[in-house]
N, C-alpha and C positions, 0 to 999 in steps of 0.2 A: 099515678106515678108510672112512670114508662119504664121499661126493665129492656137493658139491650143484651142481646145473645148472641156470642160470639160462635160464629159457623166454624168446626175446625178444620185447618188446614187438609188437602189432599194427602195421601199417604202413599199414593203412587209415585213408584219411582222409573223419574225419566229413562226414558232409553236416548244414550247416547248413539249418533248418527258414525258411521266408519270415514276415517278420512278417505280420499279421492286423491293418488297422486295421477296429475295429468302430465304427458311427453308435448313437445314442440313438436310439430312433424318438423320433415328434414325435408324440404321443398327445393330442387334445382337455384331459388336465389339463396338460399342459405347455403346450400353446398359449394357456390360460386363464393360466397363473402367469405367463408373459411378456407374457403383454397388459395382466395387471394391473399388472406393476411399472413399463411405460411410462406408463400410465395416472397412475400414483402419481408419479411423477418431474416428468411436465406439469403434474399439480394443488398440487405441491410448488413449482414454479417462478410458476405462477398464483396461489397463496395469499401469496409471497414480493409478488411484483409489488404484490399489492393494499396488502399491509400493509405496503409500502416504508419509507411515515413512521416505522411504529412502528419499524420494523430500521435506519432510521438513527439514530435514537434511542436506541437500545440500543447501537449502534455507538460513538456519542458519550461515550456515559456510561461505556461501558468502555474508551474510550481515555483521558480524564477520571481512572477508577479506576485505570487501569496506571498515568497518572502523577505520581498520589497518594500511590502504595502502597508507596515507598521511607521518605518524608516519615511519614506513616504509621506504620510498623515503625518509624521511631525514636524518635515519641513513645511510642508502648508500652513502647518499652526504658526508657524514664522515669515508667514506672508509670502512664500512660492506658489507658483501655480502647479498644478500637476503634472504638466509637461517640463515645467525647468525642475522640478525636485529630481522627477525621475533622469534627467541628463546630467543634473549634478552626480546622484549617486552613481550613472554607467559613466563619468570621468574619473569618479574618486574610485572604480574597482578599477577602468584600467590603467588609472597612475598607479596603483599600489601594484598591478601584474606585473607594472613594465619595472619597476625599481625592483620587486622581487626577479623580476629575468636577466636584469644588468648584475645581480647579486652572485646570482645561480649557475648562471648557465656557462662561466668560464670554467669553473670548478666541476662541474656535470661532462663537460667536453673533456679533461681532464681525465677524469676517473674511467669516462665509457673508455678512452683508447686506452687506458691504462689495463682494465677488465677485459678488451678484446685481442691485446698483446695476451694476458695470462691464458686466453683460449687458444691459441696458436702455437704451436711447436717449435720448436727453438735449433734451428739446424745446426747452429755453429756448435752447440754447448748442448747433447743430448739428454746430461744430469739434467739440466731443466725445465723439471715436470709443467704440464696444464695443469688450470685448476682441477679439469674432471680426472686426471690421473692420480691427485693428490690426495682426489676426495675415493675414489677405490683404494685405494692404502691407508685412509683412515680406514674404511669400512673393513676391510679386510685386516686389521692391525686390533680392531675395536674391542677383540676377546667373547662376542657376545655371539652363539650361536645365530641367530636371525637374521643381525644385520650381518654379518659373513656372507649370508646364503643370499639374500635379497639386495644389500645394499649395492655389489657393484654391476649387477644386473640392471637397474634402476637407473645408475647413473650413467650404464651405460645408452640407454635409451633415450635419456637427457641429451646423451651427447650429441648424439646421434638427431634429431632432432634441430638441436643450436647447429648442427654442423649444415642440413637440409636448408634452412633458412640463409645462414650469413656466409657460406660458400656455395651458393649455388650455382649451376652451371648456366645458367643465364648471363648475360653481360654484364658489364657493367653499369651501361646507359640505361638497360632495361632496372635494375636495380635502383639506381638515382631515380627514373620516371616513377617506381612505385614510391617512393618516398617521398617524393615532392607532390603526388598525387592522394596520398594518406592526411598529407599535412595540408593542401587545399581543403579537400575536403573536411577536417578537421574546421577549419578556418570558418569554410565554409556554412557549417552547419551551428557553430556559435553563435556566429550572424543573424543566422536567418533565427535563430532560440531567441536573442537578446532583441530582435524587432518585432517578434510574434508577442513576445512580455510588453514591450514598449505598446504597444498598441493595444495589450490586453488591459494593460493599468489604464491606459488612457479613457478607453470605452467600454468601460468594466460598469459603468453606472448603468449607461444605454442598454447594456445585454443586461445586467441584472433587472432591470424594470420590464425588458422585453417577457426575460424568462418567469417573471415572479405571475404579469400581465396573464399568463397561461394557466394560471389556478385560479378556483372559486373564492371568491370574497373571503369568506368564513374559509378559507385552507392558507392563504396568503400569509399570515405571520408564523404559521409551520412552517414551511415554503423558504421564508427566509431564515428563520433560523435556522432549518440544516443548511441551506447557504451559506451561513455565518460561522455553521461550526466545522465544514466542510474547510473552508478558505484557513480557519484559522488551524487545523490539522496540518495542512497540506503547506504551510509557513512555519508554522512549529518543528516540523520533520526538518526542512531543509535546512533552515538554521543550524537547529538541534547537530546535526550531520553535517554541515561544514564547520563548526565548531567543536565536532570530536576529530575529525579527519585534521585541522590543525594543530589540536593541543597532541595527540598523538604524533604526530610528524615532528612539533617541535623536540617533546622530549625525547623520543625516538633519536633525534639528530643530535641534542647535549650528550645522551646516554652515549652513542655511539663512539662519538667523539673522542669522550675522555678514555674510554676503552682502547682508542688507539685502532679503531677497525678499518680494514681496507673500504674505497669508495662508502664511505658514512653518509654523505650528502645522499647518495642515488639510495643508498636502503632506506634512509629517512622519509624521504619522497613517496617510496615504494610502499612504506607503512602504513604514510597516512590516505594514500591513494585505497589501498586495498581496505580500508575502514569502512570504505563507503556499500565493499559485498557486504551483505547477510552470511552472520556464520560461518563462514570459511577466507574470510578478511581476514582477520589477524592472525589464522597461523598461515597465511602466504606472508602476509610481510615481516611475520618472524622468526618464517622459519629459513625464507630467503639470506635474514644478518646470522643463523645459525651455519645456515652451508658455505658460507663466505668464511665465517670467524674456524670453521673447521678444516677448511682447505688450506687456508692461509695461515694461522696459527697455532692448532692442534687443539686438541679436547680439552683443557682447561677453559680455554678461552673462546670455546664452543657454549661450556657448561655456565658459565657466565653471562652469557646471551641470553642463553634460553630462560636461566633464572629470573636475566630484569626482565624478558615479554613477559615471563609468567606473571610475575607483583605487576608491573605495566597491564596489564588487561584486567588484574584482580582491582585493578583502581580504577579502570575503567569502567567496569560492569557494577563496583561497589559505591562509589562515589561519584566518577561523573556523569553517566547514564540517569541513574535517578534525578540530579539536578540540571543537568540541561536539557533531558528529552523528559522533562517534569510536566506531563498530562499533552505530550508533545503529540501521540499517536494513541495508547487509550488502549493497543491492540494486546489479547492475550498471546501465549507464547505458539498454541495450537494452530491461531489463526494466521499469527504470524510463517510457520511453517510451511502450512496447507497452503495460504498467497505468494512464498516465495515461490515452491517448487510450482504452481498452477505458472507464474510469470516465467518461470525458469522453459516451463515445457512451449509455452508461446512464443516467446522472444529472443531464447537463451538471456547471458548472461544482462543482457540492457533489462529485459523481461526480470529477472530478477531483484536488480535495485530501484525498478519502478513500480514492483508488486507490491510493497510495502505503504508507499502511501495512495495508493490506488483501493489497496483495503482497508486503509483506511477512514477515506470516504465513503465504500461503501457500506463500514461499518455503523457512521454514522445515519444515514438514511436507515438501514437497519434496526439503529437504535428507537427513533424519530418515529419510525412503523410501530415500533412495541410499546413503546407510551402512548401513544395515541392509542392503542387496543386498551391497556391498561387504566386511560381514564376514563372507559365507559364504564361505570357501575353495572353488575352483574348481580341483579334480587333473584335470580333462578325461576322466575314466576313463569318463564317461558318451558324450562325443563320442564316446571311440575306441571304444567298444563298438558303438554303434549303428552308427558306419559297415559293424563288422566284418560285425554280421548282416545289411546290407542288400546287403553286397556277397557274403554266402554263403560269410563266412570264419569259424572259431571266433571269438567274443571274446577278446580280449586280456585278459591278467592287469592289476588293476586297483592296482599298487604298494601295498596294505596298503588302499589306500581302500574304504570302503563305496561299490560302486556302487548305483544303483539297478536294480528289477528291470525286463526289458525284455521284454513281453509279446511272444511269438512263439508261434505254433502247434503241434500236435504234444503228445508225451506232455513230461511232466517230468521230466527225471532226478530221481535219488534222490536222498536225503542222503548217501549214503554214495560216490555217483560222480562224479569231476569233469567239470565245465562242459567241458573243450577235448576230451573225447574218452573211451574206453571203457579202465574200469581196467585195470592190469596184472597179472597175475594173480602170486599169492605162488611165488614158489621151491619145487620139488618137491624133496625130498629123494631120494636112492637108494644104493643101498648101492655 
């Protein structure tokens, strides 16, 4: 009968080898390839800076095309091609500008001479005040320490101000040329937004396959959908935002109305215009129908104003904001902040209303970057390893996970030997 004996295991314990951290030298081409790509970075931010115009431009007309491009898609489902959808919809916004212009614009003519008589002095009949003298005897009449001290100082710098602009000692002709050169421009710059979009929608396939064509296989469907979620931010805002700057305008202009307020139309206007700043929109276009309603008919009818903007904005922020700008932007309130004033400091006030979905987008890449980290699984088998070796202990078993390899010095074991220490050796037989 044969009896086998088991040899026991070694009782030595391994000595672990010190990691080895090794440096790159810095060889004259390495020091050329990072000099150049600093170099490339400043000339990339210098080439941005110059051609500002053109990139706002192109900024416009692709927020323009994101928020077309639902409208869009559903004339094609009705058998348009993508170039007559898109001409259908730039006919049906400018029939609706030009019948709101035939609407507006006799009543706007109106009011402005009527608002630039009440700036003017009255030589025949000296009882009859300007508005900014009207609005210093409110202030001065008001009983309230502060505004007494502050208000007709303020308004007189107002004045003063309005006066620099619309009487200036410049010509006449020179005055006309800037005005007809504000409104080309103007014109101008529409144009070139509404052909940049026209062409964006058009060949918005061809660029996205170009730009998707620049990622690895395996990154491509990330790739597109921040693409996807990008586009669909960046059309949610716009929307969202010209259908607050309307619904505000209109009521703004019924409110006004029935109140009986001088020039109603132009404040209305002014309201929904000024919806479109970040945070200090609505108290320019409410507080504009407040210094009108106080110059022209005294503090009741001041205090009246101010109460509808106030309910008007608590309806705004309470009720319409959540449902039409409904996952429209996505952005917290801090972000939102920190992106206005960063645009504010770049661009002023354009800089300002294009911060907002600008951070948008970036917020979404953003997002896109931290799920992708978050659906790596994380078994720690790498922490506790490294510890082990720094602390001069075998590494620990890594629960079935793939650890990675951990550069240390010294020979390498085999394939055939384990990591924690020196094989056991087989059972000897003997008789």
């Amino acid at each position: 009968m044969h009896h086998v004996e088991q040899v026991p295991p070694s009782t030595e314990t391994p000595v672990a080898t010190p990691v080895v951290y090794t440096t790159v030298p810095l060889t004259p081409t390495r020091v050329m390839v990072y000099a150049a790509a600093v170099l490339f970075v400043f000339g990339l931010a210098w080439f941005v800076i110059q051609v500002r115009s053109i990139f706002l431009l192109l900024i416009l007309g692709i927020l323009i095309g994101a928020a077309m491009d639902p409208l869009v898609y559903r004339l094609r489902e009705r058998g348009l091609s993508r170039g007559q959808a898109i001409a259908f919809i730039y006919l049906l916004v400018a029939a609706t500008i030009g019948i709101g212009l035939y609407l507006t614009v006799p009543t706007l003519i109106d009011q402005g001479a009527a608002f630039y008589a009440s700036t003017q002095p009255n030589a025949e009949d000296p009882t009859d005040l300007t508005i900014f003298q009207q609005l210093r005897n409110r202030a001065r009449d008001s009983g309230n320490g502060f505004v007494e001290a502050t208000g007709p100082r303020a308004i007189a710098r107002i004045e003063e101000a309005y006066n620099d602009v619309v009487n200036n000692p410049g010509s006449v002709t020179s005055q006309a040329l800037t005005v007809v050169t504000s409104v080309l421009g103007v014109l101008f710059t529409t144009v070139a937004v509404l052909i940049v979009a026209f062409y964006w929608m058009t060949e918005k396939a061809l660029i996205k396959r170009v730009v998707l064509g620049l990622f690895p296989l395996h990154k491509r469907d990330r790739a597109h959908g921040a693409w996807d979620g990008i586009e669909a931010r960046l059309g949610g805002w716009v929307r969202g935002q010209l259908i607050l700057m309307l619904v505000i305008g209109v009521l703004s202009g019924i409110a006004y109305f029935a109140l009986d307020l001088p020039y109603w139309l132009a404040l209305a206007i002014w309201a929904g215009v000024t919806e479109l700043i970040p945070f200090i929109g609505p108290f320019l276009g409410g507080g504009a129908a407040f210094a009108i309603a106080l110059a022209t008919e005294g503090w009741e009818k001041a205090l009246i104003v101010a109460g509808f903007v106030v309910i008007l904005q608590q309806i705004e922020g309470n009720f319409l904001v959540p449902r039409v700008m409904q996952n429209a932007v996505g952005m917290t309130p801090l972000t939102v902040i920190l992106a206005v004033l960063t645009g504010t400091v770049l661009l002023g006030p354009f800089g300002a209303v294009l911060a907002i979905p600008v951070g948008a987008a970036v917020q979404v890449l953003l997002q896109d970057l931290l799920q992708a980290r978050e659906s790596v699984p994380d078994t720690g088998a790498t922490g506790r390893q490294v510890a082990a070796v720094l602390a001069g202990r075998p590494p620990p078993a890594d629960d079935g996970a793939t650890a990675p390899t951990i550069a240390t010095a010294g020979p390498t074991p085999s394939s055939g030997a384990e990591a924690s220490g020196p094989a056991v050796p087989p059972p000897v037989p003997r008789a």
